[in-house]
C-alpha positions as CSV (number, residue, x, y, z in Angstrom):
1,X,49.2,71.5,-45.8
2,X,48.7,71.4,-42.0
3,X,45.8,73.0,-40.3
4,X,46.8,76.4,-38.4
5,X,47.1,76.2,-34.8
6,X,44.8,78.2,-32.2
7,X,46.6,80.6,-30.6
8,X,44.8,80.2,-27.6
9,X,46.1,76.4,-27.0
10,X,48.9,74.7,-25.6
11,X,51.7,73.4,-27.9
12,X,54.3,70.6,-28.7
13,X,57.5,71.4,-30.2
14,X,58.4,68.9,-33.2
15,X,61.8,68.6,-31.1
16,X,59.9,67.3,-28.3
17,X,58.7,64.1,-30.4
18,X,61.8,63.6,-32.3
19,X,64.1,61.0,-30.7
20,X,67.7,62.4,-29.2
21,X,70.5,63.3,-31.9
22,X,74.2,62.9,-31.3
23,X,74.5,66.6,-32.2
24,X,71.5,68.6,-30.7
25,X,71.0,67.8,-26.7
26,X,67.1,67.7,-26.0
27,X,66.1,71.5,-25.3
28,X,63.6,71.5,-22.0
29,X,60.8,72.6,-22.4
30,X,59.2,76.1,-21.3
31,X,55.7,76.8,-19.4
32,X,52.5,76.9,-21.6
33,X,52.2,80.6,-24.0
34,X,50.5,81.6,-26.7
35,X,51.6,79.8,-29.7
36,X,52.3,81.6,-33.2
37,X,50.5,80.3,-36.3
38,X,53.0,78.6,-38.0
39,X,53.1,79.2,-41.5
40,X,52.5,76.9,-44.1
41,X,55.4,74.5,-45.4
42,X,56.0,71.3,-47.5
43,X,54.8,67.8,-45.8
44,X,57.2,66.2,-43.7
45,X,57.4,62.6,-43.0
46,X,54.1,61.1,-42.0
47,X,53.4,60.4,-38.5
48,X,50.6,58.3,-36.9
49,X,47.1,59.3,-37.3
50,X,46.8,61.2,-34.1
51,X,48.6,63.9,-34.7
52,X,48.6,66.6,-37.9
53,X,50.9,67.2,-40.5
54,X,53.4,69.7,-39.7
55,X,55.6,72.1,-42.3
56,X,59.1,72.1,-42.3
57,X,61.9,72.7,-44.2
58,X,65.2,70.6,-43.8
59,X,67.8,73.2,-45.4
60,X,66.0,76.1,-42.9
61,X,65.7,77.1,-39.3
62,X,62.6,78.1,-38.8
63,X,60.0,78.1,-36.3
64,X,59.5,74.8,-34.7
65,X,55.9,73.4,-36.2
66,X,53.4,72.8,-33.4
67,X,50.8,70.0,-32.8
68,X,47.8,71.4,-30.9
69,X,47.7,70.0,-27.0
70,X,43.6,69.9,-27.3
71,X,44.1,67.7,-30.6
72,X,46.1,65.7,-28.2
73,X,43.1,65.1,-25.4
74,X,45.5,65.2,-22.8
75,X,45.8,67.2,-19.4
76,X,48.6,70.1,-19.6
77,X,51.3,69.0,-18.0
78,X,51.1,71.9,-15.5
79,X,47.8,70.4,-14.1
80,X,48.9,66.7,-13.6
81,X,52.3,67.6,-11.7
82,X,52.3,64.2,-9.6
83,X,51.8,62.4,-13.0
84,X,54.4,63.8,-14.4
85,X,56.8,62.7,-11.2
86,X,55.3,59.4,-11.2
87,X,56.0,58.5,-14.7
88,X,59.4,60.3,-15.0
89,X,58.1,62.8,-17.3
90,X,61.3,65.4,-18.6
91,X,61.1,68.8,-20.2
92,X,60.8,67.5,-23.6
93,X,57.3,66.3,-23.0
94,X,58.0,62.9,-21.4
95,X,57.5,59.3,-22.3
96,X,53.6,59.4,-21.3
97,X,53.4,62.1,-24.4
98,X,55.7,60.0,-27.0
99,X,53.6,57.3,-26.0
100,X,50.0,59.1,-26.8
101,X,51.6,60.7,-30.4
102,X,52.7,56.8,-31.2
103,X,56.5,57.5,-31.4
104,X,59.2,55.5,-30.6
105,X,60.6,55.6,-27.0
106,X,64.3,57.5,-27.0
107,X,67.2,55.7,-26.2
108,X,68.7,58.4,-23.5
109,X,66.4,59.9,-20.8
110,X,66.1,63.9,-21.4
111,X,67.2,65.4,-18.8
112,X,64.5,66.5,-16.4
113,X,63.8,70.4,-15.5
114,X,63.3,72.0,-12.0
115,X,60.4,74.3,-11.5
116,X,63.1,77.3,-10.9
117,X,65.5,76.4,-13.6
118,X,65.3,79.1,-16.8
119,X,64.0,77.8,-20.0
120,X,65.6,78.1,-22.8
121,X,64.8,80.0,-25.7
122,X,61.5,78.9,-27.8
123,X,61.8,80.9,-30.9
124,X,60.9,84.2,-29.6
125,X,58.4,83.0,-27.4
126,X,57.7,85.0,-24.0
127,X,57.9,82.9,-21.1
128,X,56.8,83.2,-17.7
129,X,59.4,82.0,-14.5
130,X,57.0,80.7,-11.7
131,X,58.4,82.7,-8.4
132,X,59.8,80.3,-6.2
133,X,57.6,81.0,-2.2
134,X,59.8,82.2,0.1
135,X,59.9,79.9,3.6
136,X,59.9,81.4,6.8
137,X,61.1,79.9,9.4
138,X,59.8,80.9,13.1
139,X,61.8,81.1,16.3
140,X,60.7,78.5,18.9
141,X,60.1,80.7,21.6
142,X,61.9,79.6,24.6
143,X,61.4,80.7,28.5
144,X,64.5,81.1,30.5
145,X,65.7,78.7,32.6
146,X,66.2,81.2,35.3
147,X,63.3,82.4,35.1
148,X,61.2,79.0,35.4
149,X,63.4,78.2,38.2
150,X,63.2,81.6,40.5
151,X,59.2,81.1,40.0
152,X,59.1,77.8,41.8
153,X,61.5,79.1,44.7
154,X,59.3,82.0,44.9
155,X,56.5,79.7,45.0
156,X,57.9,77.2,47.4
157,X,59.3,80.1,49.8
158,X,55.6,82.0,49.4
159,X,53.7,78.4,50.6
160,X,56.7,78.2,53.2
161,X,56.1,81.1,54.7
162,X,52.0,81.6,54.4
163,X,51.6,78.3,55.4
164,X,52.7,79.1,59.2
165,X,50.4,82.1,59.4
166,X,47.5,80.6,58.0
167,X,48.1,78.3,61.0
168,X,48.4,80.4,63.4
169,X,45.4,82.5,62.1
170,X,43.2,79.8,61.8
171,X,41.2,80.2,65.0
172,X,40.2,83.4,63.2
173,X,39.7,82.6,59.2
174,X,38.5,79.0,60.2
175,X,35.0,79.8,61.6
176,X,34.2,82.8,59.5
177,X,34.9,79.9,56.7
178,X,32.6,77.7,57.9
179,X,30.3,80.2,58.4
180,X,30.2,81.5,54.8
181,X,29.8,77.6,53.5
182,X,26.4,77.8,55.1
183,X,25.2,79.7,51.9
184,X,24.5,77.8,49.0
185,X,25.3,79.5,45.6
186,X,21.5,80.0,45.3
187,X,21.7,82.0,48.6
188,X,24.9,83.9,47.1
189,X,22.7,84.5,44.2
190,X,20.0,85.9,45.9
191,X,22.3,88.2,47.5
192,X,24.1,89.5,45.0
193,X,21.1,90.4,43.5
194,X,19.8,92.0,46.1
195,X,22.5,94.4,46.6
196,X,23.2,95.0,42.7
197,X,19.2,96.2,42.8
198,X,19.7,98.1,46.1
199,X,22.4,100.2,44.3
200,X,20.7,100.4,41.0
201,X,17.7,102.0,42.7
202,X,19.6,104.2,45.0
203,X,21.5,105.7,41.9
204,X,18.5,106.2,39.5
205,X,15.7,106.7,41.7
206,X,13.7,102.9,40.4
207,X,10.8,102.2,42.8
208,X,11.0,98.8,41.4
209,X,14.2,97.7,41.8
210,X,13.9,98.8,45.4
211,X,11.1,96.7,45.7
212,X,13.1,93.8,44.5
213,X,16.3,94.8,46.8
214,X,14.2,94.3,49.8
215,X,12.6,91.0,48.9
216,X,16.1,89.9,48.0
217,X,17.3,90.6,51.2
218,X,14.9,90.0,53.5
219,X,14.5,86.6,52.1
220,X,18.1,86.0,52.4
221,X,18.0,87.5,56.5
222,X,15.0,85.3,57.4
223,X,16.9,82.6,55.6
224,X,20.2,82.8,58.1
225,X,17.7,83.1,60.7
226,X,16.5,80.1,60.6
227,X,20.1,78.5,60.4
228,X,21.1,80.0,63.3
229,X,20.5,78.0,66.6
230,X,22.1,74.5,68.3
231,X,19.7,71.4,69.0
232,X,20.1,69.7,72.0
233,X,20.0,66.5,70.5
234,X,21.7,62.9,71.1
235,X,21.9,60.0,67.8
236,X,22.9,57.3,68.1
237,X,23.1,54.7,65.2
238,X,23.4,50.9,65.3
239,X,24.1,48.7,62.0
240,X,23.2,44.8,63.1
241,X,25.3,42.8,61.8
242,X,27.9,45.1,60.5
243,X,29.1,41.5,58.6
244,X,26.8,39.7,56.1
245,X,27.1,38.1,53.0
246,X,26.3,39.0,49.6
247,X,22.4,39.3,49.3
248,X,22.0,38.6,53.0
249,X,19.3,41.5,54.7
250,X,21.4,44.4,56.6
251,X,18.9,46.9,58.4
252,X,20.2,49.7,60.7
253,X,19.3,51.6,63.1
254,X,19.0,55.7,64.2
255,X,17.6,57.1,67.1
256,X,17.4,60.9,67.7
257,X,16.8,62.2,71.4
258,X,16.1,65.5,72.4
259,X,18.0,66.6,75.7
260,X,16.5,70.5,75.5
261,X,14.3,71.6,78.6
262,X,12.1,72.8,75.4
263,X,10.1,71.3,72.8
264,X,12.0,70.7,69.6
265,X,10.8,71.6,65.8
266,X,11.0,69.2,63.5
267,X,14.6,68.6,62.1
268,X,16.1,66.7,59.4
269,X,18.5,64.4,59.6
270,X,20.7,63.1,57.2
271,X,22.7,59.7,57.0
272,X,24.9,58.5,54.5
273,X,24.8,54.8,53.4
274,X,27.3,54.1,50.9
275,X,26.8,56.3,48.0
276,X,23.7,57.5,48.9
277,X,22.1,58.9,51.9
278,X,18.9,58.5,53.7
279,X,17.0,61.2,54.7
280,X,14.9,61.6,58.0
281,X,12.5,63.9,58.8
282,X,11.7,64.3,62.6
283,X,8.1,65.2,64.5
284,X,8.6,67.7,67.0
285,X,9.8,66.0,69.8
286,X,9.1,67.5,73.4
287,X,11.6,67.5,75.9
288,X,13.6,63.9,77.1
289,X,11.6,62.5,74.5
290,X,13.3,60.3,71.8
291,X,12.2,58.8,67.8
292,X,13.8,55.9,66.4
293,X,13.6,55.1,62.2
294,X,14.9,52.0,60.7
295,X,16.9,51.8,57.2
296,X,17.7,48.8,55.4
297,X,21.4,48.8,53.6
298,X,21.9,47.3,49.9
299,X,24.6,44.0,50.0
300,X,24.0,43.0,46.2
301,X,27.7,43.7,45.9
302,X,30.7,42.6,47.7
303,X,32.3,45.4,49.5
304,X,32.6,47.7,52.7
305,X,29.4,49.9,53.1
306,X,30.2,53.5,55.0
307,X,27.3,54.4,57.5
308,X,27.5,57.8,58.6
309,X,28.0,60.2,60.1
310,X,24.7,61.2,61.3
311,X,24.3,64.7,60.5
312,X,21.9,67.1,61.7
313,X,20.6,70.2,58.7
314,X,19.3,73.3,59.8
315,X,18.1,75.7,56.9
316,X,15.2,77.1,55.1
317,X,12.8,74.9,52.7
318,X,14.4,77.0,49.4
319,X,17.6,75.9,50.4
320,X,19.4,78.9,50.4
321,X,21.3,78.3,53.9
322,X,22.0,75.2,54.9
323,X,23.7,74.3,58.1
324,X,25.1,70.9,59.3
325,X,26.5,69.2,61.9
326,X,27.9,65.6,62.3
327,X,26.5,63.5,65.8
328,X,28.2,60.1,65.1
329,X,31.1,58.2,63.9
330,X,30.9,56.5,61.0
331,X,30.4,52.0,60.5
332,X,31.4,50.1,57.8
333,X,29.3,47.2,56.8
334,X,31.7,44.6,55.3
335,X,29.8,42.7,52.3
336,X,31.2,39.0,51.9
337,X,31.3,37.3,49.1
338,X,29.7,34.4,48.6
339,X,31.3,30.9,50.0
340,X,30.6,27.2,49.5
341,X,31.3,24.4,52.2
342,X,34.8,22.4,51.2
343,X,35.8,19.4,52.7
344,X,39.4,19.5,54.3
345,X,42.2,20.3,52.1
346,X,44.2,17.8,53.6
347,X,47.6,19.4,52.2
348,X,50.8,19.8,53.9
349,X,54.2,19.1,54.7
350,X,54.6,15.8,56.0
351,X,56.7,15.1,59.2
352,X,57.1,19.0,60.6
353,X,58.2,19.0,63.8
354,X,55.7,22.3,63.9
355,X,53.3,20.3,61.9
356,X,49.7,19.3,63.3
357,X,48.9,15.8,63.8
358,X,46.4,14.3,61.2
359,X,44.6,10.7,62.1
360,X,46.7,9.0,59.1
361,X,49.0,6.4,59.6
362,X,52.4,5.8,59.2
363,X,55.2,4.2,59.6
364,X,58.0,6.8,59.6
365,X,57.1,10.4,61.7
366,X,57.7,11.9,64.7
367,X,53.9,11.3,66.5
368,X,54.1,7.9,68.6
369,X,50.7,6.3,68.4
370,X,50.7,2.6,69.1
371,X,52.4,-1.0,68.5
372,X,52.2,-3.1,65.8
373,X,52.8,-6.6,65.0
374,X,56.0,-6.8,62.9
375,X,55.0,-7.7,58.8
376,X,58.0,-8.0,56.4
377,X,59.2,-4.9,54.5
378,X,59.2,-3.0,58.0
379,X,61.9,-1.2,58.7
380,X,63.9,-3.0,61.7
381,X,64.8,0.7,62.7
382,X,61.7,0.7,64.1
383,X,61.1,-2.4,66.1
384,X,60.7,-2.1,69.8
385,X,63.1,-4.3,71.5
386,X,62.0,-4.1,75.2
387,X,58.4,-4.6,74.3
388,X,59.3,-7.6,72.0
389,X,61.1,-9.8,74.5
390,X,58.2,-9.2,77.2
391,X,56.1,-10.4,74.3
392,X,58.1,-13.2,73.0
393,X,57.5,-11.4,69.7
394,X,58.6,-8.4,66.7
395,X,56.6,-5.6,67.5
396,X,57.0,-2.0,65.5
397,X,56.6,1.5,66.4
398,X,53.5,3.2,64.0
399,X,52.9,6.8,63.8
400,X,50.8,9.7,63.0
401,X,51.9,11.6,60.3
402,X,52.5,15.6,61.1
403,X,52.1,17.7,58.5
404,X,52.9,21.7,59.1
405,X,50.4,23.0,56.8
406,X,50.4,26.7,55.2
407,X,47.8,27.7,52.4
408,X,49.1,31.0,49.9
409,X,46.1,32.2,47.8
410,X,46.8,34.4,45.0
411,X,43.7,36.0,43.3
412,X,43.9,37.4,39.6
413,X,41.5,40.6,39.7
414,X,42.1,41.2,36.1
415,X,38.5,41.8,34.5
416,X,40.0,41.5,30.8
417,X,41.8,37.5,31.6
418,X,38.2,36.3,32.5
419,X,35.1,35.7,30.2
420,X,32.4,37.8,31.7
421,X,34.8,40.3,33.5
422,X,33.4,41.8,36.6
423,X,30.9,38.6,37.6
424,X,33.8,36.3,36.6
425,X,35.9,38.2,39.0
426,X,33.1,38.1,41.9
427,X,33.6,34.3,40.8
428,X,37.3,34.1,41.1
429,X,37.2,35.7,44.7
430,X,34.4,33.6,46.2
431,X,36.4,30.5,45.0
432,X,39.3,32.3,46.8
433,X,37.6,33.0,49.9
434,X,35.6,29.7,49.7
435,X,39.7,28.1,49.9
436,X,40.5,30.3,52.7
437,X,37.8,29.4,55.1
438,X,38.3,26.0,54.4
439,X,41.9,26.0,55.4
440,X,41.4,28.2,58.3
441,X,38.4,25.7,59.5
442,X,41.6,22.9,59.1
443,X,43.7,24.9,61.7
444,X,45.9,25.9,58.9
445,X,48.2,28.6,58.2
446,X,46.5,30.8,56.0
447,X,48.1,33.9,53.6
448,X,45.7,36.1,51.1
449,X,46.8,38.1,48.1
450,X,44.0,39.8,46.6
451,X,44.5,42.7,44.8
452,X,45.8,45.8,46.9
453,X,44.9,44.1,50.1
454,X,46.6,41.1,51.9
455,X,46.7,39.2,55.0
456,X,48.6,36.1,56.4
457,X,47.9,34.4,59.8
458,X,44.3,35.7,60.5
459,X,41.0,34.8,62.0
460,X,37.9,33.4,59.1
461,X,36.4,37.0,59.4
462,X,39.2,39.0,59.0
463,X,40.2,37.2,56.4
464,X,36.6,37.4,54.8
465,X,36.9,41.3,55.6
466,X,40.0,41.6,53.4
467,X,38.5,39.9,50.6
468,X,35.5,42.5,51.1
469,X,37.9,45.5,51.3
470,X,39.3,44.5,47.4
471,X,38.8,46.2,44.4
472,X,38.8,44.8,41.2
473,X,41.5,46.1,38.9
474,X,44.1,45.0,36.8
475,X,47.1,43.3,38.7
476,X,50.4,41.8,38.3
477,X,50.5,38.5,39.2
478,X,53.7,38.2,39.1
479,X,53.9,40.4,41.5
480,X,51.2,39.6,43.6
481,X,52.6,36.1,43.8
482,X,56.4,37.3,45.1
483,X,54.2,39.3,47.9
484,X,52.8,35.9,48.9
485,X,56.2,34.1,48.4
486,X,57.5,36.5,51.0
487,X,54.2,36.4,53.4
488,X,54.1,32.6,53.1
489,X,58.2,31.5,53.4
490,X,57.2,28.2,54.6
491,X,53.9,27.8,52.5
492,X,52.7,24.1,51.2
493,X,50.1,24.6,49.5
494,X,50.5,27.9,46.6
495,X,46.8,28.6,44.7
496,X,46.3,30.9,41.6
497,X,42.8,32.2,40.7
498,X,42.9,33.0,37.5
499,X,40.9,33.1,34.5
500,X,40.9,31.2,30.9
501,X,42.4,34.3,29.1
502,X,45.5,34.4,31.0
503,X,48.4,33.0,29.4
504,X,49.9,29.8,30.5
505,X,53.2,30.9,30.9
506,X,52.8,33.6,33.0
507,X,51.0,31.6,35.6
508,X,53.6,28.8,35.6
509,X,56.1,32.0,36.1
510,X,54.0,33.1,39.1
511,X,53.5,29.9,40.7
512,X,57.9,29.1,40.6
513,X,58.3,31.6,42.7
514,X,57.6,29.4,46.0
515,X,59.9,26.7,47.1
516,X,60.7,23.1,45.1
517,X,58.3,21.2,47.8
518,X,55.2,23.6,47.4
519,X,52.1,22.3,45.9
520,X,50.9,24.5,43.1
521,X,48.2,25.1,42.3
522,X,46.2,27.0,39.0
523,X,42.4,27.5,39.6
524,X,40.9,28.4,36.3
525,X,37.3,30.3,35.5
526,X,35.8,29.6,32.7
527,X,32.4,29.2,32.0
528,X,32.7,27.3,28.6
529,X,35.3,24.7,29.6
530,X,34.5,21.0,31.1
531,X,35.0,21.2,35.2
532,X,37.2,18.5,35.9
533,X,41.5,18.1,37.5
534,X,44.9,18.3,35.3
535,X,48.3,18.3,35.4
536,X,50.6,20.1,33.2
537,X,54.5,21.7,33.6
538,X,54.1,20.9,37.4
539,X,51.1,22.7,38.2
540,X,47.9,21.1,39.3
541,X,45.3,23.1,36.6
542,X,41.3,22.8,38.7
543,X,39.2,24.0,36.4
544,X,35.1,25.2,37.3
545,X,32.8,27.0,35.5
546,X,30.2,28.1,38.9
547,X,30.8,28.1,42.7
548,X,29.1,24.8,43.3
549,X,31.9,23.3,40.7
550,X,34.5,24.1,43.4
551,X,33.7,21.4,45.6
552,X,33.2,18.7,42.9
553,X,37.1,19.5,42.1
554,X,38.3,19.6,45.4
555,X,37.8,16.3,47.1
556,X,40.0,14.9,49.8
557,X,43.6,14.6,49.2
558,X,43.5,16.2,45.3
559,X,45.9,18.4,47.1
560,X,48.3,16.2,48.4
């Protein structure tokens, strides 16, 4: 006899671990209910172990025996739902089930049950339909096109139309504006809190906020008092020399004079130097009498220092008003980078007609330099008749070659192609600029592309003051390299500064931008290669590691 089932539990239908008939199509299963006792029955076949014995009687339809889902030790199946997708699980319990009870696997798949589909009927047994949740689907609010449109007219007519007043009333609004930025917002604090306690104790009769309203203010009066006034003064400032070279001493120079018929108090003056200022406090001075102070300006890093404008402030020590007014222009320091002596390039063009002689030798140019006893192999194009009858004798013409000479210079400010970034980019421009000095000193064309700055055809410092005016950034070198194609038409010499990271190819596309007869030229930083000269896919690859390396790699003629 099998064992009555608790109510309370979960339950199998026999049907749902019998194999598929040919008659009866598999009935799905319904949600989880109550289950019936079922009542008590002769043994059926045996089944594995797991499971109990159920009642049953072949010639009669009865209630469907039930095996207890807790005897079972598995999940419901209402709790496991992406089990039940995963493993293909139907209505009728599933394979996963079949396979826990021990029975064989059915030939044809039951066929599976949607969550909204009715169940059939289980024997009198109530079942439950889960509501399907209703989707609500929200309007994507959209703004007329009209009316996005007529509020940028309105816009663009408004600023049309103020814009020609405001100028016009700008005598007026301009100095009252300039008089209110006098205040500080601790000024316009004290203010405001002044008059909020003046009308507080006006309205309810507080002696003490009165006493506070009149500190407020007359703080805030004695305050624009001592703004008020115009110094008779003349500053002049002097940076010597306003061109140095990274970590080379820069001092400047301010001198304040006062050209009042009084004495003056003392005043602070204010001078920006870079991104910071220096501050000056003056003695009184009496009248035609002048002070002078001396500042010293940072060059650890390449780059154009601002100096100035000298500014005169006149305030109170809380800082509540503070009024200033600009005496000078302002200076630019340019910071060089670093440069090594070069010896000469010795690159060019040969026979130019443009060209500049050179002291070499040859035997086919346009420079006339002397006569020559003729040697066999010399061409007889070149044999000077006249002067070989009045010497009974073959003599030759010999030249001086002429080379028109034209150095492009490409520098890669990429931080991310180098290894060390911003110090190998310091690098890569000091080799650059190191290149450019040397040609210039050669009497050679000279064409810089560094960055967002460039120059062709230009004197050593103005060409050392580009290179001070670049940033560093990333760049395309492409790019940069067409610019210098188009600077430099007739350039002979093409360099690249570049560092180890950047690929191969995209320097090699760079560098074919200049004509067939250029030189080109890769310059490579890299700290943790071997310095030495190569030459791969037409380029001439220099590689260095310091500044010092650039002069061990560019001996005479490696250029040529």
């Amino acid at each position: 006899m099998s064992d009555p089932v608790e109510p309370d539990e979960a339950t199998v239908r026999r049907s749902d671990l019998r194999g598929p008939s040919s008659s009866t199509p598999p009935t799905p299963a319904a949600p989880a209910a109550p289950a019936t006792p079922a009542p008590p029955a002769a043994p059926a076949t045996p089944v594995p172990e797991r499971t109990r014995s159920r009642s049953a009687a072949p010639q009669q339809d009865e209630p469907e025996a039930t095996v207890s889902r807790s005897s079972l030790k598995v999940r419901p199946a209402q709790d496991q739902p992406s089990r039940r997708q995963a493993s293909g699980a139907t209505a009728t319990g599933g394979s996963r089930w079949r396979s826990l009870l021990g029975l064989r696997q059915p030939e044809v798949d039951t066929q599976a049950v949607r969550r909204n589909d009715p169940p059939a009927s289980t024997g009198g047994r109530s079942t439950r339909l889960r509501p399907e949740l209703p989707t609500i689907t929200l309007p994507r609010v959209q703004i007329p096109a009209a009316i996005t449109q007529g509020g940028a007219r309105l816009l663009d007519l408004t600023g049309e139309r103020i814009k020609p007043l405001a100028d016009r009333a700008a005598p007026v609004w301009r100095p009252v504006a300039n008089t209110l930025a006098w205040v500080s917002p601790l000024g316009w604090t004290v203010l405001v809190l002044g008059l909020v306690a003046w009308f507080l104790a006006s309205r309810y009769g507080w002696a003490e906020l009165s006493m506070i309203a009149v500190a407020c203010l007359v703080l805030f009066l004695a305050c624009v008092a001592l703004a008020i006034g115009h110094a008779k003064v003349e500053i002049r400032t002097d940076v010597d020399p306003t061109r140095v070279t990274v970590g080379d001493p820069a001092t400047g120079r301010i001198e304040v004079r006062n050209l009042s018929g009084r004495g003056m108090l003392p005043l602070l003056v204010e001078l920006p130097v870079g991104r910071s200022a220096a501050r000056f406090t003056l003695p009184s001075l009496g009248s035609g009498k002048s002070h002078e102070e001396l500042f010293v300006v940072p060059t650890e890093r390449r780059g154009v220092i601002q100096v100035g404008p000298a500014t005169t402030v006149h305030g109170d020590p809380l800082g509540l008003v503070r009024r200033t007014m600009e005496w000078t222009e302002q200076t630019e320091l340019f910071v060089h980078p670093m440069t090594t002596s070069l010896e000469p390039l010795g690159a060019g063009l040969l026979r130019d007609l443009e060209g500049q002689v050179t002291p070499d030798l040859s035997m086919s140019d346009l420079a006339f330099h002397a006569l020559r006893e003729y040697q066999p192999g010399d061409d007889r194009r070149y044999i000077h008749w006249r002067s070989s009858a009045k010497h009974d004798r073959l003599l030759v013409r010999q030249f001086l070659d002429t080379r028109r000479s034209h150095v492009a210079v490409v520098v890669d400010t990429t931080p991310e192609v180098y290894t060390g970034e911003d110090a190998a980019v310091e690098l890569a421009i000091s080799c650059a600029a190191s290149l450019a000095v040397r040609s210039i000193m050669d009497e050679q064309d000279t064409t810089i592309v560094c960055h967002d700055q460039q120059i062709s055809r230009a004197t050593a410092p103005l060409t050392l003051d580009t290179f001070a005016r670049a940033s560093v950034g990333p760049v395309d070198i492409f790019g940069s390299a067409g610019d210098a194609a188009a600077l430099a038409p007739d350039a002979s010499v093409a360099i690249l500064v570049t560092g180890s990271h950047r690929p191969f190819i995209q320097v090699q596309r760079a560098l074919a931008q200049f004509e067939v007869e250029v030189i080109r030229v890769a310059l490579v930083i890299d700290p943790d290669a071997q310095v030495g000269v190569r030459h791969a896919g037409g380029l001439t690859i220099l590689t260095v590691r310091e500044l010092a390396d650039l002069r061990r790699v560019l001996f005479s003629g490696v250029l040529a």
